[in-house]
C-alpha positions in Angstrom: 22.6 21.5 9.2 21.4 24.6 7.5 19.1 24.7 4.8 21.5 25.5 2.2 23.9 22.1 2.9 20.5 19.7 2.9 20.6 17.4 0.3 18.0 17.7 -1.9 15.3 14.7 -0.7 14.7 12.2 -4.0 11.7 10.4 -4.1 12.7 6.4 -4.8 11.6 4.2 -8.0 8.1 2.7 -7.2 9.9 -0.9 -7.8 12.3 0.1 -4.7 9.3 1.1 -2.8 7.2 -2.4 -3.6 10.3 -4.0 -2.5 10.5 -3.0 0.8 7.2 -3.3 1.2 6.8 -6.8 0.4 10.7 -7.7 2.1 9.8 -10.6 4.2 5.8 -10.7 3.1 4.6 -12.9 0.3 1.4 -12.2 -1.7 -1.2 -14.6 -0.5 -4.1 -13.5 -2.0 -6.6 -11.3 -3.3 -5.6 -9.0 0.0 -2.6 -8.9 1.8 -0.7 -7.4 4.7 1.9 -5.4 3.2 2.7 -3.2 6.7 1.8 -3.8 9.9 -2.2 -3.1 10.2 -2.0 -1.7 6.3 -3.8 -4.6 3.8 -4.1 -3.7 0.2 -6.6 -5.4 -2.2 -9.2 -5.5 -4.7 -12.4 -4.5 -5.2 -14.0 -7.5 -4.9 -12.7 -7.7 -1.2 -13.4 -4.3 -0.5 -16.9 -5.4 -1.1 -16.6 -8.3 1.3 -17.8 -6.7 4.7 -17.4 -10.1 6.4 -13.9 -10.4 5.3 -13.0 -7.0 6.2 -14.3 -7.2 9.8 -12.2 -10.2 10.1 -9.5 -8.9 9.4 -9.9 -5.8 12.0 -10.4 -3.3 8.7 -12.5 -0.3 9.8 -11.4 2.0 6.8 -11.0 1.5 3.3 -9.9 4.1 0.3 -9.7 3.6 -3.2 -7.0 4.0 -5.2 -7.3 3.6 -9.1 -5.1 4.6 -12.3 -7.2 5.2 -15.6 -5.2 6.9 -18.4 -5.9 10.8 -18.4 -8.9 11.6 -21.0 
């Protein structure tokens, strides 16, 4: 297929993208598994170095929305 007959590539709705994330996973908690080896969580955990060695996390990055100034 040549560049001119590729569709053009749409990025889905967030709530499409949260649903496949969480098809066949259930919230559990303050952090949860929501892909194979990729947790997501709060802050609180992300301070909880105990927790996050449990769990096998080596890595963390945060990821916050604030309304633009």
């Amino acid at each position: 297929m040549s560049p001119e007959e590729e569709p053009e590539y749409q990025t889905p709705p967030t709530c499409d993208l949260l649903s496949l994330l969480l098809r066949n996973r259930h919230p559990t908690g303050a952090v949860n598994e929501v892909w194979p080896n990729l947790y997501i969580g709060d802050v609180t955990t992300a301070q909880h170095k105990t927790l996050l060695m449990d769990l096998g996390i080596t890595r963390g990055e945060c990821c916050r929305w604030s309304p633009a100034h």
